[in-house]
C-alpha angles and dihedrals in degrees: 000000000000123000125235136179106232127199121190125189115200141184112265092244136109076340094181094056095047091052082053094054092048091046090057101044075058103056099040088061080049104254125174112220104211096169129011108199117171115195096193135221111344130177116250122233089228147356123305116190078321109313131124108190127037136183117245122218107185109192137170111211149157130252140187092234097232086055093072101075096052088052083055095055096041082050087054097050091055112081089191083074106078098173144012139193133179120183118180123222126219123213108244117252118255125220 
């Protein structure tokens, strides 16, 4: 399992359904949640698929590293998702 911090844009719209259905694109790659932070409604800096505002869900989370590429693709599916980042973290080094 390798952890990664996971930003998700989506439309601002039913936003508690569509963090369900992220949630669940998520667990079913077998992903571990280890902290849920939502950030809420922002403002974007510009224009996605015409929207101007999104909501911003911020997780750390771990991942079986060959399921990363199938949530990509399910994120890419969804339209509802405007926007995904995953960063990986890498354990710091000890003397």
């Amino acid at each position: 399992m390798v952890t990664y911090e996971l930003t998700v844009i989506l439309r601002n719209k039913e936003t508690e359904s569509l963090i369900e259905k992220t949630k669940e694109i998520l667990t079913k790659h077998g992903t571990q949640v280890i902290s849920d932070n939502s950030l809420g409604i922002k403002k974007l800096a510009y224009q996605i698929d015409g929207e101007t505002q999104g909501y911003y869900l911020f997780m750390n989370v771990q991942i079986p590293p060959e399921s990363v590429k199938k949530i990509i693709s399910e994120f890419r599916l969804n339209s509802d998702i405007l926007r995904y980042l995953f960063v990986k973290i890498n354990k710091a080094a000890t003397a």
